[in-house]
C-alpha positions as CSV (number, residue, x, y, z in Angstrom):
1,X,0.0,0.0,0.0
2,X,1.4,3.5,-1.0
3,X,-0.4,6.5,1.1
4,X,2.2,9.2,0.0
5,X,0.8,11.3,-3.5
6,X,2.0,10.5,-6.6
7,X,3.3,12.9,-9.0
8,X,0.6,13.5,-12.0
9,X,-2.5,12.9,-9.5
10,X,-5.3,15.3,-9.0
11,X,-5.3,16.6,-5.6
12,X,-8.6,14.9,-3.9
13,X,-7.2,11.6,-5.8
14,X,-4.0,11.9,-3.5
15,X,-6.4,12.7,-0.6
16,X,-8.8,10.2,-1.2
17,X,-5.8,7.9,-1.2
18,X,-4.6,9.3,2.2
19,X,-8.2,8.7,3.8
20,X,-8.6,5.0,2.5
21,X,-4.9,3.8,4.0
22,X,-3.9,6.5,6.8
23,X,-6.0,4.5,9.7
24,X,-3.6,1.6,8.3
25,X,-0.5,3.5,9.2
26,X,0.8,4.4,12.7
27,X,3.2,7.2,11.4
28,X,0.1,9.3,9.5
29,X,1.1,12.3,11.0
30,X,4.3,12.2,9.1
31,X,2.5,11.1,5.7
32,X,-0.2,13.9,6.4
33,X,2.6,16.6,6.2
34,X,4.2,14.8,3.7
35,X,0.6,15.2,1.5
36,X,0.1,19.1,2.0
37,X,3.6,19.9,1.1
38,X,3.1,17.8,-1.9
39,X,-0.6,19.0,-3.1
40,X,-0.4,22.6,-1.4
41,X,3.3,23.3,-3.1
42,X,4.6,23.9,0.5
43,X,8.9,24.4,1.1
44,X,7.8,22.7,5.1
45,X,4.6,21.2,6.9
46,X,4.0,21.4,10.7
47,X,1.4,19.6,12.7
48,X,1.0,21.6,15.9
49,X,-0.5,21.0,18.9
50,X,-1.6,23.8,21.1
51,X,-2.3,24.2,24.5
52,X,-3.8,27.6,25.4
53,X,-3.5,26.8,29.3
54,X,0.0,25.8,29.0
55,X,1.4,27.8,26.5
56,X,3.0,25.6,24.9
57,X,3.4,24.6,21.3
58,X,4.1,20.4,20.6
59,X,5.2,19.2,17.4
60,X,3.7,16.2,16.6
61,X,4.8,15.7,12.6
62,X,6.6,17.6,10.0
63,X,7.8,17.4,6.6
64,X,10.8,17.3,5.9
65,X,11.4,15.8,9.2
66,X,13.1,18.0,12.4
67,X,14.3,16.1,15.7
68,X,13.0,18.8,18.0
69,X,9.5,18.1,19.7
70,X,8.8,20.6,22.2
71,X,9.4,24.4,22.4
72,X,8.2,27.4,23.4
73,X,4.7,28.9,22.3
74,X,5.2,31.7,19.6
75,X,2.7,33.8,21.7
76,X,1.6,36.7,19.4
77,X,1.3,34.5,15.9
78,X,-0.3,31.2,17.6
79,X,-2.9,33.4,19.6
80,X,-3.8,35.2,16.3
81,X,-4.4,31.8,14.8
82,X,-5.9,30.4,17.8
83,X,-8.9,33.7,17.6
84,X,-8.4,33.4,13.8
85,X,-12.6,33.8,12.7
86,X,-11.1,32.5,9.3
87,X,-10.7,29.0,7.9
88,X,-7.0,29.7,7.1
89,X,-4.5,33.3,7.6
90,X,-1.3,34.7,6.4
91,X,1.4,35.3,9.1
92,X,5.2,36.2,8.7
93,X,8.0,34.2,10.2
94,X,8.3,36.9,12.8
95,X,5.3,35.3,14.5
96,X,7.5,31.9,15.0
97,X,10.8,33.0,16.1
98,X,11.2,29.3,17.3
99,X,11.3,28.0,13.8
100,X,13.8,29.8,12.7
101,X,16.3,27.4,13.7
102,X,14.9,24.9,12.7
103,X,14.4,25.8,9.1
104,X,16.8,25.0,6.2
105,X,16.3,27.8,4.1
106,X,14.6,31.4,4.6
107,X,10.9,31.3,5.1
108,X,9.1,34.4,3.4
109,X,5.6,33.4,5.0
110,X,3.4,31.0,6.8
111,X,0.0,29.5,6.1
112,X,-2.0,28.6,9.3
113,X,-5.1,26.4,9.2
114,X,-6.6,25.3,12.5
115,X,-7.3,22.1,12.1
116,X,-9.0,21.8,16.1
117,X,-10.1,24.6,18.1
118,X,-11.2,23.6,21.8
119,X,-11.5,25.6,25.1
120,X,-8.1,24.2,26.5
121,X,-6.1,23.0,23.5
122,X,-6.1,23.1,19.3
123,X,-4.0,21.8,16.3
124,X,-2.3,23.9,13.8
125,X,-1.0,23.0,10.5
126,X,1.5,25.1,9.6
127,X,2.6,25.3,5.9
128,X,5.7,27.0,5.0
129,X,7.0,28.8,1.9
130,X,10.6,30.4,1.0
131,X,8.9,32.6,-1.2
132,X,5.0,34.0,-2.3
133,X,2.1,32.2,-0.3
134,X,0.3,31.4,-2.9
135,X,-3.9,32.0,-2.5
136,X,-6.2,28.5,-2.2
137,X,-8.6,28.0,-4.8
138,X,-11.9,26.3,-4.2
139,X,-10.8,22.6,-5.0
140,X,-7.4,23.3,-2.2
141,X,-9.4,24.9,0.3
142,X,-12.1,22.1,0.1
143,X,-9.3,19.7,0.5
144,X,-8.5,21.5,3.7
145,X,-11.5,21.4,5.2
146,X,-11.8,17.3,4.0
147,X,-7.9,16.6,6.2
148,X,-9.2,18.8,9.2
149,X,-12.2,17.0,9.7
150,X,-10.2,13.5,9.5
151,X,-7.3,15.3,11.6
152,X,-10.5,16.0,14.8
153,X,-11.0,12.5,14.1
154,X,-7.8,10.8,15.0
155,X,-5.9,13.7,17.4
156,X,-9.5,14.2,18.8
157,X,-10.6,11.0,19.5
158,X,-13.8,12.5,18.1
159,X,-17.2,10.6,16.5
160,X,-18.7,14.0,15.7
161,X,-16.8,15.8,13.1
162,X,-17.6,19.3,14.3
163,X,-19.3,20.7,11.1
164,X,-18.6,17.5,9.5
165,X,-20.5,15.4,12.5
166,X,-20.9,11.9,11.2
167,X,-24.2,11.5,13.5
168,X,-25.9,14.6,12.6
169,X,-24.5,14.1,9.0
170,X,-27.4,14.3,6.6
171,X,-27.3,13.2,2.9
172,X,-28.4,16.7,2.3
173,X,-25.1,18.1,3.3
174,X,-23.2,15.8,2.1
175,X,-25.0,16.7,-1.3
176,X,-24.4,20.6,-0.5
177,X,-20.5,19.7,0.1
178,X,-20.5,17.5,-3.2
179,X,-22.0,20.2,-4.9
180,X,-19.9,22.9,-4.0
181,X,-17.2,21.1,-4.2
182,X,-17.8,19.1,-7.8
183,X,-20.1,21.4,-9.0
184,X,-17.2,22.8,-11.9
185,X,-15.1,19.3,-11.8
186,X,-14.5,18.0,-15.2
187,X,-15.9,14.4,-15.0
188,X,-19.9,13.9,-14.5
189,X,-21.1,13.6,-10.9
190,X,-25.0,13.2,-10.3
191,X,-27.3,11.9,-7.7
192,X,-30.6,10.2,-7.1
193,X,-32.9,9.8,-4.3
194,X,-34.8,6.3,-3.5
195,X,-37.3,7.6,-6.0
196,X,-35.2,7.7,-8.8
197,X,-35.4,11.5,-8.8
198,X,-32.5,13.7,-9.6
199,X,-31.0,15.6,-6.7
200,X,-27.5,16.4,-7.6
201,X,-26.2,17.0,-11.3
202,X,-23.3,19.3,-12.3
203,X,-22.0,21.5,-15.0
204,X,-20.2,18.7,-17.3
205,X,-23.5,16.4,-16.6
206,X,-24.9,19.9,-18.2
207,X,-22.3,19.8,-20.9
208,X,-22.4,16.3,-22.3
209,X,-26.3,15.2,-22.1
210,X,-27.5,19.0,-22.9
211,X,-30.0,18.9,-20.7
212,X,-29.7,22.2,-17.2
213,X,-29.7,21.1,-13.9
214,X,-33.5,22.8,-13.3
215,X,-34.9,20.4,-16.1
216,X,-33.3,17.2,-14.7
217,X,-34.5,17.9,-11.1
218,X,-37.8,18.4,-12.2
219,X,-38.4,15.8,-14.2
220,X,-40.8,13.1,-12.7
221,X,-38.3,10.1,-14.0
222,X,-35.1,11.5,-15.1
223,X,-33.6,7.9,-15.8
224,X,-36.3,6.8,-18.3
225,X,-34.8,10.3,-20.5
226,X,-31.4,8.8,-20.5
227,X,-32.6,5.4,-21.3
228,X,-35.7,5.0,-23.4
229,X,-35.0,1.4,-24.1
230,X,-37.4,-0.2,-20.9
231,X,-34.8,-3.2,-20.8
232,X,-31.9,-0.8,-20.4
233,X,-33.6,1.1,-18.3
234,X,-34.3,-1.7,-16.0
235,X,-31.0,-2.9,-16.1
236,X,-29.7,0.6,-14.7
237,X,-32.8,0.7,-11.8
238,X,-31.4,-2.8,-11.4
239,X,-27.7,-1.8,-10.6
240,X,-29.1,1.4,-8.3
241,X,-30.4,-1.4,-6.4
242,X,-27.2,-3.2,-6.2
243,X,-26.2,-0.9,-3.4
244,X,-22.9,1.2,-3.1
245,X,-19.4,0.1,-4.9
246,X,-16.2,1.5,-6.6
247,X,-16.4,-0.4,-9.4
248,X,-17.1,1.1,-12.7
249,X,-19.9,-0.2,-15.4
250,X,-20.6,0.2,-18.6
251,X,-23.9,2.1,-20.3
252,X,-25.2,4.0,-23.2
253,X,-27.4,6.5,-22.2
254,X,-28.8,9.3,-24.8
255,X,-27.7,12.9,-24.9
256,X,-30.8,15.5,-25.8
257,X,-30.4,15.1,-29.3
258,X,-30.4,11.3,-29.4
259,X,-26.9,10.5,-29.7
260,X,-26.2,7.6,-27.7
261,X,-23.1,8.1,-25.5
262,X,-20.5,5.1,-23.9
263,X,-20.3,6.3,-20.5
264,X,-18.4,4.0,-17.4
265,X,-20.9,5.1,-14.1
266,X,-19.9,4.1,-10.6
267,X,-22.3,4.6,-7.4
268,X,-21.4,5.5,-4.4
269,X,-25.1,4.8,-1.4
270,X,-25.2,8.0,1.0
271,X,-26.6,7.0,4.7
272,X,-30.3,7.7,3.8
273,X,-30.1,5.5,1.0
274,X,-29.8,8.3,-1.7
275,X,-27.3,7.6,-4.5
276,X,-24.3,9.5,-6.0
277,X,-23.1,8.6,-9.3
278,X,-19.5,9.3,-10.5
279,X,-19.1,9.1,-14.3
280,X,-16.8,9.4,-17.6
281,X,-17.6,9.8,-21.3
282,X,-15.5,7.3,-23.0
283,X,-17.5,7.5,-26.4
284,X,-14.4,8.5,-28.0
285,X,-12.1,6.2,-26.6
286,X,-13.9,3.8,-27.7
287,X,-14.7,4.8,-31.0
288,X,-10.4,5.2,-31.1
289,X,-10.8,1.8,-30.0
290,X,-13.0,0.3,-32.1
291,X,-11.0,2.1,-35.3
292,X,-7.6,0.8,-34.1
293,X,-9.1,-2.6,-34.1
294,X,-10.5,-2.0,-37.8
295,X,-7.1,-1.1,-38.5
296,X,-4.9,-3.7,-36.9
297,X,-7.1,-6.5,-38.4
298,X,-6.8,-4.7,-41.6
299,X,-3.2,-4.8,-41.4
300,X,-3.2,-9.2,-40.4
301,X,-5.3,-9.4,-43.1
302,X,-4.0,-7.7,-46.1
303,X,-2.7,-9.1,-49.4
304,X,-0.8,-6.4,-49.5
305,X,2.9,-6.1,-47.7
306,X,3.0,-3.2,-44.7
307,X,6.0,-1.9,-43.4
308,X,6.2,0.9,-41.1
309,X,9.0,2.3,-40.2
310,X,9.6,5.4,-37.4
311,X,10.6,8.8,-37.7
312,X,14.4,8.0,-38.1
313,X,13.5,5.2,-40.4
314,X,14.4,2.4,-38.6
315,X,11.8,-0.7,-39.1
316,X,9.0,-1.0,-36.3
317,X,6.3,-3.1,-37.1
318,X,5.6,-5.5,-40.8
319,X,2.4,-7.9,-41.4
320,X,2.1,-11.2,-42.1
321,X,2.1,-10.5,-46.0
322,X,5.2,-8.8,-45.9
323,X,6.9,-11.9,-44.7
324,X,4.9,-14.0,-47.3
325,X,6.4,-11.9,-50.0
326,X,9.9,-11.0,-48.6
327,X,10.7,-13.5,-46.5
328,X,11.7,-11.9,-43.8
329,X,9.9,-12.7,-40.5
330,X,9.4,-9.4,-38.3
331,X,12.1,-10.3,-36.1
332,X,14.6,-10.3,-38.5
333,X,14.0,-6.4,-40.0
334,X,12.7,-5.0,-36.9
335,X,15.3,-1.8,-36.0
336,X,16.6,-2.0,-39.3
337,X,16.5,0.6,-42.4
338,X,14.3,-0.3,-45.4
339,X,17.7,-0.6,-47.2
340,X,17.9,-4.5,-45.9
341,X,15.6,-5.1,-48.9
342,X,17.5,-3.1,-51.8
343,X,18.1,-4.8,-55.1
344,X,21.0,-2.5,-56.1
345,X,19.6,-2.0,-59.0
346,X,18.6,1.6,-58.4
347,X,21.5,4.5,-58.5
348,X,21.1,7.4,-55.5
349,X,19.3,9.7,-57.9
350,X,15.9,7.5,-57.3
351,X,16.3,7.3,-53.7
352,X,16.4,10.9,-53.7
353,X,13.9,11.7,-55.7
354,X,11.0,9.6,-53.6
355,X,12.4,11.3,-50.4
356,X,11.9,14.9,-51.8
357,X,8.4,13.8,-53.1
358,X,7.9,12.5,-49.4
359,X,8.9,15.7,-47.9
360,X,7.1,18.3,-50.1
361,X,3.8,15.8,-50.6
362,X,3.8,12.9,-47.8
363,X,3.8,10.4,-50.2
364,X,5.3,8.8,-53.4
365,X,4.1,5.9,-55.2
366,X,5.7,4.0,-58.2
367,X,7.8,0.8,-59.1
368,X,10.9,-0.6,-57.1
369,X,12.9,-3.6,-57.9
370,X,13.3,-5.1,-54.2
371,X,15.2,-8.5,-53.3
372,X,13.9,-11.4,-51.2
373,X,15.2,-13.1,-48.3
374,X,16.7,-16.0,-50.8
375,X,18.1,-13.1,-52.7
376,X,15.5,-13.1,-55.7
377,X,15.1,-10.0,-57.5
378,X,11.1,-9.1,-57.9
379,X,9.7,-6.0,-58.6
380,X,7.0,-4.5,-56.4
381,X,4.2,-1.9,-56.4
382,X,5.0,0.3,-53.7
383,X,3.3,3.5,-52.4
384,X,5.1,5.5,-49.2
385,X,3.0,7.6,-47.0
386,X,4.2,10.0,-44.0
387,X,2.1,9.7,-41.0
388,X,2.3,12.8,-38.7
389,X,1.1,14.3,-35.4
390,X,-1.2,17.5,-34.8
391,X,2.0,19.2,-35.1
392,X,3.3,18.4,-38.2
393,X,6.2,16.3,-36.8
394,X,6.7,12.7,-38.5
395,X,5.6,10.1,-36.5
396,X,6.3,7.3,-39.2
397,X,6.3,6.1,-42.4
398,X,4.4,3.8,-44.0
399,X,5.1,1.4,-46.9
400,X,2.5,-0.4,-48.5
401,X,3.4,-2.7,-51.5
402,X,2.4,-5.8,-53.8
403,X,4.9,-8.5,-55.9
404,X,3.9,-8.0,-59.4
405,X,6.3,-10.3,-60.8
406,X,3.5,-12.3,-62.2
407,X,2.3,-8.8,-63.7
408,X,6.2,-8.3,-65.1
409,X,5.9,-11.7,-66.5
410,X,2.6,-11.3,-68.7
411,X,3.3,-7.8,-69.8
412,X,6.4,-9.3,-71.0
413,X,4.9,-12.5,-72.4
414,X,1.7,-10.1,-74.1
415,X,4.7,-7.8,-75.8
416,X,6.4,-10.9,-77.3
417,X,3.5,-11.8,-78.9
418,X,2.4,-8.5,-80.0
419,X,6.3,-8.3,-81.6
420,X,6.4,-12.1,-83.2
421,X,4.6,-13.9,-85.6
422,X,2.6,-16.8,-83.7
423,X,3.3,-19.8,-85.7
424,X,7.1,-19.2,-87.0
425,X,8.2,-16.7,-84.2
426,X,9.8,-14.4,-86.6
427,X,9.9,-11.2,-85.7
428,X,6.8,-9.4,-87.5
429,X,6.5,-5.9,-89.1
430,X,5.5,-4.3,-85.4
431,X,8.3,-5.0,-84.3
432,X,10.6,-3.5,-87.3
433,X,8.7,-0.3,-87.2
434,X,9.9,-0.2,-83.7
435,X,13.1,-0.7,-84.4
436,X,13.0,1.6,-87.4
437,X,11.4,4.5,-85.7
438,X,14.5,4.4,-82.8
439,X,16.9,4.0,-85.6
440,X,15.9,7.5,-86.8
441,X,15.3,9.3,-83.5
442,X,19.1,8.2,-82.7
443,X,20.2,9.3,-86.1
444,X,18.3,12.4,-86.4
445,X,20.2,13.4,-82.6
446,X,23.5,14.2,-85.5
447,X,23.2,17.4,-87.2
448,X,22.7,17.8,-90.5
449,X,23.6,13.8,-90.7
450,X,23.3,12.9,-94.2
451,X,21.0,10.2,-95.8
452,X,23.1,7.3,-96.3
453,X,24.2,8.4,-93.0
454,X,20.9,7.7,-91.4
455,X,20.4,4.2,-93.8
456,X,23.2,3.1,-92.5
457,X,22.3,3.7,-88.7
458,X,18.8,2.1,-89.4
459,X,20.8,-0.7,-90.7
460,X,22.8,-1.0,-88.0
């Protein structure tokens, strides 16, 4: 089990993490400073303990970790956060004189967020920063307010939550919370009461099924909107039913103007048996899917040879025709240039000219004489197209050819006979007018060449 955020993760996905393993973890303290510096871009974390009567400030975790666990109360800054009518406040280092040793680097300011406020004692979290506190959004302040009420829990000893109370914890203000909170998130959240009626359904709900919030909550059965099929629509009353669970389902529901979405839903039961819903559009993924499926059986089953190669060339992928008609199995061109499969029989010029048509159109297509495995020269059909990304760089290349030896072969066979009389094979008067008519191009290329000049040359 890993408790400590992960780089690329949305904040309440690193504090959703936290809640699900930190009663698992005896240290928590330490991991809980360890999240806010991480989430809240903090230089240092201190968790605080206060004791009004005392005076006296008690570290119980920090981040990066300091030896020292006792010291003197900073009087003037911790009283000021102690009266603090604010969630969170602003106070300069001169407020803590007592961390000043035990800082690294210069601190430019503190943020200080009571977690606890009682008659005789609190806890503090105190973030620090070497430079520009920066001001909490809505989605980091939330998160505050989400980590104090689980901090009351466990330094508290608490079953009531404060404004969070876990008795007196209706599904109503859970739904404000969620609201507030997930009203502007981007990924669909909704909620239904035991009647199937819609109490909760945010801005991207808005977005993707066109339908407001007002016109949703109003509506006498919301679901049967979504999913006019009555089997469907059973099925969904069906998994409602099914109680709460984290795992995510597939289902198609209907956007205003028909279209039929692929949506994944999961459904998280409140205490009063009310129902929130957590979903993602995936009706482009898996139409991506669906086309890279078209595609990759379109590439096993061609006739047709497929090379691709990547941007510096190099051989990454071949289907099975290309072995049928090279010889070479994937493993043995993979990495390797194209060159592996050169004849010879074409000078640099050629070469040239198919890369500039490559890099001024994105694709040439003509004929190549190639060489096989055994080291038989065919000719091929080939056509080269450059595959690139939204911008303009060359992902790959892709080669798509046929053998048209058999094609060589009867052209060659069809011009024999065209050339050659059929029953005595002598060359027929086609043929010499051929021959004649290149006899006098050549001979007309010399100036002024005289006539028996050019008889002679015919001749010849």
């Amino acid at each position: 089990m890993d408790i400590d955020p992960k780089v690329g993760t949305s904040l309440f996905e690193n504090i959703a993490n936290f809640l699900d393993l930190a009663d698992s973890f005896p240290d928590w303290e330490q991991h809980l400073t360890r999240l806010v510096v991480s989430c809240y871009d903090a230089d240092r974390a201190y968790l605080v303990r206060l004791g009004s009567s005392s005076m006296q400030l008690s570290l119980v975790a920090s981040y990066p970790m300091i030896s020292q666990h006792a010291f003197p109360m900073a009087g003037a800054g911790c009283l000021r956060a102690w009266n603090e009518k604010e969630f969170y406040t602003r106070l300069l280092p001169s407020y803590f004189p007592e961390f000043i040793d035990l800082d690294q680097g210069p601190i430019n300011c503190y943020l200080v967020v009571p977690l606890s406020r009682e008659e005789q004692d609190g806890i503090l979290l105190l973030l620090a920063y070497e430079k520009e506190t920066p001001l909490l959004n809505a989605e980091q302040y939330h998160g505050l307010r989400i980590i104090s009420a689980y901090v009351r829990r466990r330094l508290q000893g608490q079953e009531e939550l404060t404004n969070f109370g876990v008795d007196n914890f209706s599904s109503q203000q859970i739904l404000n919370l969620i609201d507030e909170i997930f009203d502007f998130a981007p990924i669909m959240i909704d909620g239904f009461n035991r009647e199937g009626q819609c109490i909760l359904w945010n801005k991207e709900c808005e977005r993707v099924f066109g339908w407001s919030a007002e016109e949703i909550k109003s509506h006498p059965v919301p679901l049967s909107v979504f999913y006019p099929d009555k089997e469907q629509y059973q099925d969904v009353i069906s998994g409602f039913s099914g109680g709460s669970g984290s795992i995510f389902r597939e289902w198609r529901p209907r956007t205003r103007d028909g279209k039929q979405l692929v949506a994944i839903w999961a459904n998280v039961a409140l205490p009063n048996g009310d129902m929130i819903c957590i979903g993602h559009d995936i009706t482009e993924q898996k139409m991506a899917e669906n086309q890279r499926r078209l595609t990759a059986s379109v590439f096993e089953a061609s006739y047709e040879g497929i090379m691709i190669t990547d941007a510096n060339n190099r051989i990454c992928d071949v289907n099975p025709a290309f072995t049928r008609i090279t010889g070479y199995v994937k493993d043995d061109v993979i990495g390797y240039a194209p060159s592996l499969l050169s004849s010879g029989q074409h000078d640099r010029s050629f070469y040239t000219s198919i890369w500039k048509a490559l890099s001024e159109k994105d694709s040439w297509k003509g004929e190549v004489w190639n060489r096989r495995k055994n080291g038989e020269i065919y000719p091929q059909l080939l056509s080269i197209s450059v595959v690139r990304d939204s911008q303009e760089k060359i992902l790959h290349y892709v080669a798509v050819f046929s053998d048209i030896t058999n094609l060589k072969n009867h052209e060659a066979e069809l011009k024999y006979l065209a050339h050659h009389d059929a029953l005595t094979k002598v060359p027929n008067r086609l043929l010499f007018a051929e021959y004649l008519e290149k006899a006098l191009a050549s001979a007309r290329k010399e100036n002024d060449a005289p006539p028996k000049k050019w008889t002679r040359s015919i001749l010849t």
